[in-house]
C-alpha positions as CSV (number, residue, x, y, z in Angstrom):
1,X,-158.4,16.0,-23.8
2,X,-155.0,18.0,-24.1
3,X,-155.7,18.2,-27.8
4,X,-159.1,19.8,-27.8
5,X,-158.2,22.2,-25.1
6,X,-155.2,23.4,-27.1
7,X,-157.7,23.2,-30.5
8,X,-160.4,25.6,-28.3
9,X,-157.6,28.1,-27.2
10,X,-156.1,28.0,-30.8
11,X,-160.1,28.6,-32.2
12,X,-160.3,31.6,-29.8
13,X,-157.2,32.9,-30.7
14,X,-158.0,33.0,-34.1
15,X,-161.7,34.8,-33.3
16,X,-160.1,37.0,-31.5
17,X,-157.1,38.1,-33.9
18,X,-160.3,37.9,-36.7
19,X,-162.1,39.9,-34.3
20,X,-159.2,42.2,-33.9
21,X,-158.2,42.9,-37.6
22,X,-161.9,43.5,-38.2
23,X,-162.3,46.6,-35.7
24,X,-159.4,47.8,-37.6
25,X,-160.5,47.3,-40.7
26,X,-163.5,49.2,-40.2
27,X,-161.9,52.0,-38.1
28,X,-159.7,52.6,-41.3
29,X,-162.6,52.5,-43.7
30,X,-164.0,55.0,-41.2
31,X,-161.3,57.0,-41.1
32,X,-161.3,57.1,-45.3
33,X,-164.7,57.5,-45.8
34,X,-166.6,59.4,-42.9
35,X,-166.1,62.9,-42.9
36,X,-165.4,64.2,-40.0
37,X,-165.6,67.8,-38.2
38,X,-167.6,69.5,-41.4
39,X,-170.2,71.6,-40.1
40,X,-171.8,72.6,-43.6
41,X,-170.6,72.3,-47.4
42,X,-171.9,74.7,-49.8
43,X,-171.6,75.9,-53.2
44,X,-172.4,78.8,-56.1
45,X,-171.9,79.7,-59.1
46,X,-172.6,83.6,-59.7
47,X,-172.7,86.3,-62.7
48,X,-171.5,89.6,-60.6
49,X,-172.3,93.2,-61.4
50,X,-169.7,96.0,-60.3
51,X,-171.3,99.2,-59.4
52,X,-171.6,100.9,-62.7
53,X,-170.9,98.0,-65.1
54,X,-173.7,95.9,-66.9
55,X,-171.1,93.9,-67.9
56,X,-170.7,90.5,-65.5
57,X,-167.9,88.8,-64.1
58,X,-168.4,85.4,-64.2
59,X,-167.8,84.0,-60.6
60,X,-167.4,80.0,-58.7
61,X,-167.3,79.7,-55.3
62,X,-167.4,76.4,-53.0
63,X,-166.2,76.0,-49.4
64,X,-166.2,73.5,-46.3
65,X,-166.8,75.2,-43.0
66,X,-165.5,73.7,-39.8
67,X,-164.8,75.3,-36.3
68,X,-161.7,72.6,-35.8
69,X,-158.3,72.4,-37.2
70,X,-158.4,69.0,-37.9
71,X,-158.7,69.5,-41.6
72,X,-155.3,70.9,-42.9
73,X,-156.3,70.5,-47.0
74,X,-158.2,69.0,-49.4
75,X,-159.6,69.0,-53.2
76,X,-162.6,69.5,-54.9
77,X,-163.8,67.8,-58.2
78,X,-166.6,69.8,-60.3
79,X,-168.9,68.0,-62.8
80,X,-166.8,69.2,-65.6
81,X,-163.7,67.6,-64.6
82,X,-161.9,70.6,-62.7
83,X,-159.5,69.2,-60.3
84,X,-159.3,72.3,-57.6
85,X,-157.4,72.9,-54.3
86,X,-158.9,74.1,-51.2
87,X,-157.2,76.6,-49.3
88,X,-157.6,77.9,-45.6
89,X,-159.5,81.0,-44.3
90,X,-159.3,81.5,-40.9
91,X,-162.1,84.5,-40.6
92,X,-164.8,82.4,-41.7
93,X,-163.3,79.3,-41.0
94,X,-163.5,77.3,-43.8
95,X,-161.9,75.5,-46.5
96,X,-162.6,76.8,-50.0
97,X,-162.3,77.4,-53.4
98,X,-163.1,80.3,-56.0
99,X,-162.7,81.7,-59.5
100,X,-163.7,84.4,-61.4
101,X,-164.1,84.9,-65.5
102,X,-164.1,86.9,-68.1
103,X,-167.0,84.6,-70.1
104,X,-169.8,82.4,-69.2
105,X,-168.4,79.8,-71.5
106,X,-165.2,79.3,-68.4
107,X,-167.9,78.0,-66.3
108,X,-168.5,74.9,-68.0
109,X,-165.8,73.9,-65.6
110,X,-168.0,73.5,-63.1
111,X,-171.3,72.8,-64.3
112,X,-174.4,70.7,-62.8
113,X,-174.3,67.4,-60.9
114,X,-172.0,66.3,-57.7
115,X,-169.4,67.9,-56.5
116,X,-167.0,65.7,-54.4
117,X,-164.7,67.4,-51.7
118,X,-162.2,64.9,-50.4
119,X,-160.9,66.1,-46.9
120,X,-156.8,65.4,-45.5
121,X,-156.4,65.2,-42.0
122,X,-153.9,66.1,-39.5
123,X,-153.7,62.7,-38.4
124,X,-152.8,61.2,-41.9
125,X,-155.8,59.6,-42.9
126,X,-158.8,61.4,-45.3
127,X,-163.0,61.5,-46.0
128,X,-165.0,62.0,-48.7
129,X,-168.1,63.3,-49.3
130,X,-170.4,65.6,-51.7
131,X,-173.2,67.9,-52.7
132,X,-175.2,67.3,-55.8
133,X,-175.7,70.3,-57.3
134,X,-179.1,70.1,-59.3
135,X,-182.5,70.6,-57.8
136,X,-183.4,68.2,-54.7
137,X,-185.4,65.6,-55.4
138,X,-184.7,65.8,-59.2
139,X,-182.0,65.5,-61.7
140,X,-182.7,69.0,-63.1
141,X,-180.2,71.7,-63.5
142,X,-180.7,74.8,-61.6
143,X,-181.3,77.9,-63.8
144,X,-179.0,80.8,-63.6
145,X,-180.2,84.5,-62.8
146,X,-178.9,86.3,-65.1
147,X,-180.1,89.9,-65.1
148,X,-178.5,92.5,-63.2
149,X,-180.4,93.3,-59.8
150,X,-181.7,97.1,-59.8
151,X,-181.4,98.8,-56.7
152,X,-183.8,102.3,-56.5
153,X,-182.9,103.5,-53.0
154,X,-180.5,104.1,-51.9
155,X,-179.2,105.1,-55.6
156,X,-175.8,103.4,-55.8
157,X,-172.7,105.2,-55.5
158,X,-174.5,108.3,-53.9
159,X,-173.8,109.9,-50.1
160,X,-176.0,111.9,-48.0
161,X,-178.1,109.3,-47.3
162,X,-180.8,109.0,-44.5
163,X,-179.7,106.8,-42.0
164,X,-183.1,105.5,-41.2
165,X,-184.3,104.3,-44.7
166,X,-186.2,101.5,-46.9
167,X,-184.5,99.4,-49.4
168,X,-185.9,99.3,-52.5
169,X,-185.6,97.6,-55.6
170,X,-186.8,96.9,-59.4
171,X,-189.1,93.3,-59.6
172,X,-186.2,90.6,-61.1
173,X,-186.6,89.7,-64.6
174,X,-185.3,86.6,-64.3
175,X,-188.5,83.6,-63.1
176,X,-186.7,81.2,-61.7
177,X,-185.6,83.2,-58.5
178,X,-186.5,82.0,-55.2
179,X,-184.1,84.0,-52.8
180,X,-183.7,88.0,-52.5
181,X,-180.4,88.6,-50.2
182,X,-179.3,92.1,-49.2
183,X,-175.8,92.3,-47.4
184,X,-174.8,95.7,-46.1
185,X,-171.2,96.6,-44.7
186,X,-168.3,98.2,-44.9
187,X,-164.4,97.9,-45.4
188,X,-162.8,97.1,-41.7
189,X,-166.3,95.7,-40.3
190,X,-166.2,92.6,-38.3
191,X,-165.3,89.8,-41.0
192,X,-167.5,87.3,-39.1
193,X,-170.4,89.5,-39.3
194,X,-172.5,92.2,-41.7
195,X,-174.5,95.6,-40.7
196,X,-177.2,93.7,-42.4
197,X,-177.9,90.3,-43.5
198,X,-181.4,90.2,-45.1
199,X,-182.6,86.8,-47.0
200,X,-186.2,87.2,-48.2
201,X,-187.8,84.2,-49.5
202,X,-190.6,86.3,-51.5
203,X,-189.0,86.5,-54.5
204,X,-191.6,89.0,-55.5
205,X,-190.8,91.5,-52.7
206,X,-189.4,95.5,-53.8
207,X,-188.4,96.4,-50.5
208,X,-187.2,95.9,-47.5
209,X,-187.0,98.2,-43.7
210,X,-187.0,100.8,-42.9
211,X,-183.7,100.2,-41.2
212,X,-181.4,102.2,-38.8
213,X,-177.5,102.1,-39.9
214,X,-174.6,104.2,-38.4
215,X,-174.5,107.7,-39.6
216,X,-171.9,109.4,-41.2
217,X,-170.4,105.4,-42.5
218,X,-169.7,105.3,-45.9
219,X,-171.1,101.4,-47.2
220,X,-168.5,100.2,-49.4
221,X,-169.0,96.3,-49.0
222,X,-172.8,95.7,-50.0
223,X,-174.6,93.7,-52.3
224,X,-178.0,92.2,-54.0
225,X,-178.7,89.0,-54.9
226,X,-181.0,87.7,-56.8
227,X,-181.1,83.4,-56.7
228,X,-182.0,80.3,-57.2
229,X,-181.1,78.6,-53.9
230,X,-181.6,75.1,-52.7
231,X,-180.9,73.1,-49.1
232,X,-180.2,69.3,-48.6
233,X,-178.9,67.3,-45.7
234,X,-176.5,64.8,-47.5
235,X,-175.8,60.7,-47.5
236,X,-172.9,62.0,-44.5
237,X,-175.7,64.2,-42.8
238,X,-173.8,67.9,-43.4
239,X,-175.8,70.7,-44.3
240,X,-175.6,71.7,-48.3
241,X,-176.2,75.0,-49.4
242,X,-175.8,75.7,-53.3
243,X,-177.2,78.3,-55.8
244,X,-176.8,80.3,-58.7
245,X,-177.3,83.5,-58.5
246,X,-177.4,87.4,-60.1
247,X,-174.8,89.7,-57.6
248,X,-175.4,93.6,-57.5
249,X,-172.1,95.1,-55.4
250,X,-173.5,99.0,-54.5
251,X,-172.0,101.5,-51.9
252,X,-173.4,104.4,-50.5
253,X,-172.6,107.1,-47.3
254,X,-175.5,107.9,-44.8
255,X,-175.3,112.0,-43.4
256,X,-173.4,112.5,-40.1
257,X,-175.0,112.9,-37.2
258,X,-176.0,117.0,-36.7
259,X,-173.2,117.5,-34.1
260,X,-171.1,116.2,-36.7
261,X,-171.5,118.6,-39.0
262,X,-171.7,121.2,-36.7
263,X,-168.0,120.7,-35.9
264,X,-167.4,119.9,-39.4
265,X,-168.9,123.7,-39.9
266,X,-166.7,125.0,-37.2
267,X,-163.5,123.6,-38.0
268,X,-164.5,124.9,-41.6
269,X,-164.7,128.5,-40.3
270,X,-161.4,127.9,-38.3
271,X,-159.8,126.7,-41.4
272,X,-161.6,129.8,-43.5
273,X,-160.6,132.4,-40.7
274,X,-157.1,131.0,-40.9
275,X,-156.5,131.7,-44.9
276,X,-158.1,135.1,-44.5
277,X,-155.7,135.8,-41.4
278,X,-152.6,134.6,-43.4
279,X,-153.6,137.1,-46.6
């Protein structure tokens, strides 16, 4: 009798040490697999247009965002191969990485497929997980807008400009767009945040407002897109964005209010009465 109770409290010492060193076993292959505090994962791959050049730069970009500071680093591995480092911004916040080119032959670097970001924690331990860059439900590569979007109004680089006013734009070449985005700001703006934000899903739209922007600002932080764009919830349930797209950066200045340029106009004549005193 003294022999089986000692064999049933050895048998439950054993489940429960088993028991034990399971729970841990699967806490630590939650803590290297799972990713934790992501909030979306996206990436694009770009051929950008400066104001007055119809010659691209050839651009990457791919980022984690989270709202904690759990994460303090991490990697991403392209398709082709690239080993890159992400590194911390704290106005967006995310965790990212980006390049730009001189030839559309450096982006072979990236390329089409998965893209796996593996995530170090404060607390020592790390997750993977990825986005699979082709088109959802497919294995197809994404085709890259090319063409250099054409804005018609405002005319880039001009001033003067109405404040109240209607986008507009040339039709895109390029057929396998699916996204139109027009971003207006300027230098010192809010870094969270844009005067205007505008994603049209009718590829085939020329315009967009009217609008009503600050007078007297002169726009020096603005752009047009023109992209492929897809969404997917992946295998870890994080929100991917990815695309490829065609970037047009513009600026423009909108006219100062009237009683702006009425003291502009007076402190002119101050300024002309001034030189004519001093002859």
């Amino acid at each position: 009798m003294f022999n089986r109770e000692k064999q049933e409290a050895l048998m439950r010492r054993i489940l429960l040490t088993a028991t034990l060193l399971l729970i841990g076993w699967a806490n630590a292959m939650l803590l290297a697999d799972a990713p934790r505090d992501v909030d979306w994962l996206t990436v694009e791959i770009d051929y950008l247009y400066e104001q007055g050049s119809d010659t691209p730069v050839y651009g990457f970009g791919a980022a984690v965002g989270t709202e904690t500071t759990s994460i303090v680093g991490g990697t991403l591995t392209t398709p082709g191969g690239a080993v890159l480092d992400l590194t911390y911004d704290p106005d967006e916040p995310e965790w990212g990485s980006g390049a730009e080119h001189l030839t559309a032959a450096d982006l072979s670097a990236y390329g089409d497929g998965v893209y796996t970001f593996t995530l170090d924690y404060g607390d020592g331990s790390s997750a993977v997980t990825a986005l699979n860059f082709v088109i959802p439900g497919s294995e197809d590569p994404i085709g890259q807008p090319t063409h250099k979007p054409l804005l018609t109004k405002p005319v880039p680089g001009t001033t003067g400009v109405t404040n109240v006013l209607t986008f507009s734009w040339e039709s895109p070449v390029d057929q396998n767009i699916n996204l139109i985005q027009l971003l207006v700001s300027y230098e010192g703006y809010s870094p969270n945040d844009e005067v205007l934000n505008a994603v049209l899903w009718d590829a085939t739209q020329t315009s967009y407002g009217p609008v009503t922007l600050s007078a007297g600002v002169m726009y020096d932080d603005c752009h047009m897109d023109f992209a492929e764009h897809y969404f997917y919830v992946n295998a870890d349930g994080i929100p991917c964005n990815f695309s490829k797209a065609a970037i047009a950066e513009f600026t423009f200045g909108t006219v100062p209010e009237p009683a702006t340029l009425a003291l502009l106009a007076l402190g002119g004549l101050v300024l002309l009465r001034r030189r004519r005193a001093s002859l």
